[in-house]
C-alpha positions as CSV (number, residue, x, y, z in Angstrom):
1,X,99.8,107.2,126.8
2,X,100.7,103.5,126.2
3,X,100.9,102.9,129.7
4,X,97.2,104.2,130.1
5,X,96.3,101.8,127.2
6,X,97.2,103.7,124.2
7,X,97.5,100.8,121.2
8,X,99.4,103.0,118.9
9,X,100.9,106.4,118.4
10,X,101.8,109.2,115.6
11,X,102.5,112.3,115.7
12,X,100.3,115.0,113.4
13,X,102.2,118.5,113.7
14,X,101.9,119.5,117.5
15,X,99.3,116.9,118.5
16,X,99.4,113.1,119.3
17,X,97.1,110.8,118.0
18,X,96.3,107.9,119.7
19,X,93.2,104.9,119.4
20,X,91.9,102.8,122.0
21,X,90.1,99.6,122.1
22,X,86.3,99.5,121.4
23,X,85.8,98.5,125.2
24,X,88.1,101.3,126.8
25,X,87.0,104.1,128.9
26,X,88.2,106.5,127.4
27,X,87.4,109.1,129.5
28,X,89.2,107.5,132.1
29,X,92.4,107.6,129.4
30,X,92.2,111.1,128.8
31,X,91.9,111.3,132.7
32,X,95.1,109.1,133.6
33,X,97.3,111.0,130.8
34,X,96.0,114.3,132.5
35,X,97.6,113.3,135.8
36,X,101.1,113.3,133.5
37,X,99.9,116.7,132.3
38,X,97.3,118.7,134.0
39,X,97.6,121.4,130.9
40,X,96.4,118.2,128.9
41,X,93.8,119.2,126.0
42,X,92.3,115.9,124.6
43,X,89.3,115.8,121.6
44,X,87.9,112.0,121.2
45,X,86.2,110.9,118.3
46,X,84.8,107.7,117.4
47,X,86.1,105.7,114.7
48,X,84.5,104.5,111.5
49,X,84.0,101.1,112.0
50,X,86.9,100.0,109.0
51,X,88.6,96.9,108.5
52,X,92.4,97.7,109.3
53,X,93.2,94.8,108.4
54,X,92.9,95.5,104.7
55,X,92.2,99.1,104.9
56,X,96.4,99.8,105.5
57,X,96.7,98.3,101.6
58,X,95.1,101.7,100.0
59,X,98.5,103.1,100.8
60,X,100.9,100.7,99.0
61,X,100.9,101.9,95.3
62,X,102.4,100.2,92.4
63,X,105.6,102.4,91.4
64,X,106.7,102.9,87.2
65,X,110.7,103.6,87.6
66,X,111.9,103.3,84.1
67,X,111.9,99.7,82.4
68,X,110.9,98.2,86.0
69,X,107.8,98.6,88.0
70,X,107.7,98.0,92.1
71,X,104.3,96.8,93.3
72,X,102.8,94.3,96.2
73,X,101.2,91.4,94.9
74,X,97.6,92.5,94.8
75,X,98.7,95.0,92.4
76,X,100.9,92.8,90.2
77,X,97.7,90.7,88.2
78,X,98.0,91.7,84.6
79,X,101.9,93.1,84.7
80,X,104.9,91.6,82.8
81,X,106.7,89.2,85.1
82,X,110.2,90.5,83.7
83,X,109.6,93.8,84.4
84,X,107.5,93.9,87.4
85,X,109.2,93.5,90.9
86,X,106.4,92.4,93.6
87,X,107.6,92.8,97.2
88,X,105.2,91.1,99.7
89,X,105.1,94.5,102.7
90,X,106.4,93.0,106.1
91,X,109.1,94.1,108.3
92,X,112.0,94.1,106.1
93,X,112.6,97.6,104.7
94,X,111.9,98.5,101.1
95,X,108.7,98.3,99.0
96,X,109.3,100.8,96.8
97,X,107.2,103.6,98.8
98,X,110.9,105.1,100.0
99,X,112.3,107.5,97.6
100,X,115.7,105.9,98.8
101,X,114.5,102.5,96.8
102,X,112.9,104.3,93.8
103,X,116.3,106.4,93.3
104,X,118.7,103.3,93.7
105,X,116.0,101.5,91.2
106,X,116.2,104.5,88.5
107,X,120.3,104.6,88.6
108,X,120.9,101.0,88.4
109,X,119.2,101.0,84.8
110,X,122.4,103.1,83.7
111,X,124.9,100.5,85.2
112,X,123.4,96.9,85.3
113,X,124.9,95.1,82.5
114,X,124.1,91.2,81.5
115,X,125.9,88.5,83.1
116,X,126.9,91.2,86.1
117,X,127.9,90.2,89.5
118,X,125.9,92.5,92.2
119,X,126.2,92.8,96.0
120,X,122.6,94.6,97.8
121,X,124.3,95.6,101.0
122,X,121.6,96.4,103.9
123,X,119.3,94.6,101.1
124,X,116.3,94.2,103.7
125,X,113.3,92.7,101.1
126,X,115.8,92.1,98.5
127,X,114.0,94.6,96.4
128,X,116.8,96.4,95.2
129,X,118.6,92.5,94.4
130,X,115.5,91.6,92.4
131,X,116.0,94.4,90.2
132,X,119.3,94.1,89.3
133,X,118.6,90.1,88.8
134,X,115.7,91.5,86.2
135,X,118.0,93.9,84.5
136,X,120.3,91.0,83.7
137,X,122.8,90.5,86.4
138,X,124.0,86.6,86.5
139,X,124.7,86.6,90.2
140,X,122.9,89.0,93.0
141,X,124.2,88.1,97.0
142,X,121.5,90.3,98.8
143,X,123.6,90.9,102.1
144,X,121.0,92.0,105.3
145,X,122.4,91.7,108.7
146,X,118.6,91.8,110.5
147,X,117.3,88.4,110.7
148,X,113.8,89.6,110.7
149,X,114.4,90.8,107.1
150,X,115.7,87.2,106.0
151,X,112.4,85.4,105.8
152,X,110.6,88.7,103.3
153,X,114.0,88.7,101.3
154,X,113.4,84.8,100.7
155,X,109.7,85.2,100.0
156,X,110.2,87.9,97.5
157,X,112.9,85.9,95.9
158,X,111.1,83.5,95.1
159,X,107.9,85.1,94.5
160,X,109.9,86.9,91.4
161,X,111.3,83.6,89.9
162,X,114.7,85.1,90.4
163,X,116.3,82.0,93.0
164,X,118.5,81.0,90.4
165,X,120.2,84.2,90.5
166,X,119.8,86.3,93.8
167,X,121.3,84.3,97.2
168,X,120.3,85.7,100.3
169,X,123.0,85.8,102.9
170,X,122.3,86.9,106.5
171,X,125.2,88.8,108.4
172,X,127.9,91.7,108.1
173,X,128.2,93.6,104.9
174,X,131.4,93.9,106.1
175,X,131.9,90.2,106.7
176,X,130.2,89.0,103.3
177,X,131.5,91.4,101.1
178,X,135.0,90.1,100.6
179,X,134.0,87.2,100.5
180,X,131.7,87.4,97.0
181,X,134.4,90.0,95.9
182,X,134.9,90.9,93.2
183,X,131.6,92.1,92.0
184,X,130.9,94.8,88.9
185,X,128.2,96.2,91.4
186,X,127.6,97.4,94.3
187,X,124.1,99.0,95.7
188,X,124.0,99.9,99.2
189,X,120.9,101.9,100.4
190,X,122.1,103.1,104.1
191,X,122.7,105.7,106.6
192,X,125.2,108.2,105.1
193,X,127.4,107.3,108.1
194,X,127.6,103.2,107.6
195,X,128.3,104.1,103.7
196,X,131.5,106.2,104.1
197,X,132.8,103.6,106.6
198,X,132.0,101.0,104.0
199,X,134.1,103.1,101.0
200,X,137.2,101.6,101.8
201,X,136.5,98.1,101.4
202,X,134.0,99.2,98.6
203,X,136.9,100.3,96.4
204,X,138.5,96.8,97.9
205,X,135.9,94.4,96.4
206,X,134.7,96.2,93.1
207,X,135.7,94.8,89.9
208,X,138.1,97.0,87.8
209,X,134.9,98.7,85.5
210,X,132.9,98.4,88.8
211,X,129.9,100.7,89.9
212,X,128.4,101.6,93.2
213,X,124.8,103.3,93.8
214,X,124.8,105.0,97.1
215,X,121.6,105.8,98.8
216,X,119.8,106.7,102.4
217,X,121.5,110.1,101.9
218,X,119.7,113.3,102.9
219,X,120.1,115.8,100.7
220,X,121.3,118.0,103.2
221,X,124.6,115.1,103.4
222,X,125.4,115.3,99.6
223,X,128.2,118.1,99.8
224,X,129.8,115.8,102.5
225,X,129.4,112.7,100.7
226,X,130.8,113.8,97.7
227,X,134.2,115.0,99.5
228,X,133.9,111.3,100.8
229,X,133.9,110.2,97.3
230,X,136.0,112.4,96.4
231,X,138.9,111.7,98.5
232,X,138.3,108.0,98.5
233,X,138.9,108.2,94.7
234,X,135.6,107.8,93.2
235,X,133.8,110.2,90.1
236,X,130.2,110.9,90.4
237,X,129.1,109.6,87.2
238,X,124.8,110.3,88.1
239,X,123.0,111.5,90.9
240,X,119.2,111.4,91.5
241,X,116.9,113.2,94.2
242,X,113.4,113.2,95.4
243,X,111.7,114.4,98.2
244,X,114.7,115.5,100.8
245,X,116.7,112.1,99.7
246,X,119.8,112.2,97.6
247,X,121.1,109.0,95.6
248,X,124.6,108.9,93.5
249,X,126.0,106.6,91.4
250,X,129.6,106.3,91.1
251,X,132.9,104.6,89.6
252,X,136.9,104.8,90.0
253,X,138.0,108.3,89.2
């Protein structure tokens, strides 16, 4: 489908939905795709002539999570500065539209204290790092290892008047880590797989009365990351869920 001009692609239960440019046959589309497969049944419809452009902003939402609300910056007008995180959408993962953000968001107001040090590992926007700067922490390293994220995680710093608090440092978790050790917290919202490599040196770097908040865990993973916590030596001390996502919050058992 790309090949025969296709500018974009989702799926919608057993179909494929495609657009085309405004000058495209597409006749001639459904025609070349046909060729790939001759059982091929195509519907075209026209667009509404929309502004994409802006239309794609109906779908970012501001989100209340306890004392902190997420929102993009055409939302925020109006809201408290100290409780209001605005994250700027672009490449860099986290918005607060993923239930893996909203749950990290909701457990960190049980475990942020003031003057905390906090490592974000896999901190993509920095959302997760702003929030922990506006619930009090001191000292926030927002660790990403995709450079693409590096430039939104700066933006959104500063866009939050948080620079004086939150650094944001480009490379390994694994790398960075020890080297900001020890910190009180750690929030690390990843695949389920990257986060029981990363218990070890998690346990390493924490401070004695440390806390981590685990997320990017289906819920279908939580019996087999809790006998990761388990035998690593950690309690479950809270756990949220929503939708088929699982997040946990834990200490030194």
């Amino acid at each position: 489908m790309f090949a025969a001009g296709a500018e974009g692609l989702h799926e919608s239960g057993d179909a494929l939905v495609t657009h085309l440019p405004e000058s495209a046959d597409a006749q001639s589309f459904v025609n070349a795709v046909r060729r790939a497969d001759p059982a091929l049944d195509a519907t075209l419809e026209p667009l509404d002539n929309t502004d994409w452009s802006e239309k794609w902003k109906e779908r970012i939402t501001a989100h209340a999570l306890g004392a902190l609300t997420v929102c993009p910056p055409w939302l925020a007008e109006g809201r408290d500065p100290a409780t209001t995180i605005v994250i700027e959408p672009a490449m860099a993962f986290g918005t607060g539209e993923h239930p893996t953000t909203r749950g990290v968001v909701r457990l960190m107001q049980g475990a942020i204290r003031a003057g905390d040090s906090v490592a974000d590992l896999g901190s993509g926007s920095a959302v997760l790092a702003i929030a922990a700067a506006k619930l009090g922490a001191a000292r926030v390293y927002a660790i990403e290892i995709d450079p693409d994220a590096t430039g939104n995680a700066e933006e959104n710093i500063a866009r939050n008047g948080v620079g004086d608090r939150v650094a944001a440092l480009e490379g390994d978790a694994a790398v960075f880590l020890p080297l900001v050790a020890p910190v009180r917290v750690i929030l690390a919202n990843i695949i389920s797989s990257v986060l029981v490599d990363l218990l070890p040196l998690m346990a390493m770097t924490l401070a004695d009365d440390g806390v981590i908040i685990l997320s990017g865990i289906l819920r279908d993973e939580r019996e087999r990351m809790l006998e990761a916590l388990v035998a690593g030596g950690w309690r479950i001390d809270a756990e949220d869920a929503e939708d088929q996502w699982w997040s946990v919050r834990a200490v030194r058992a």
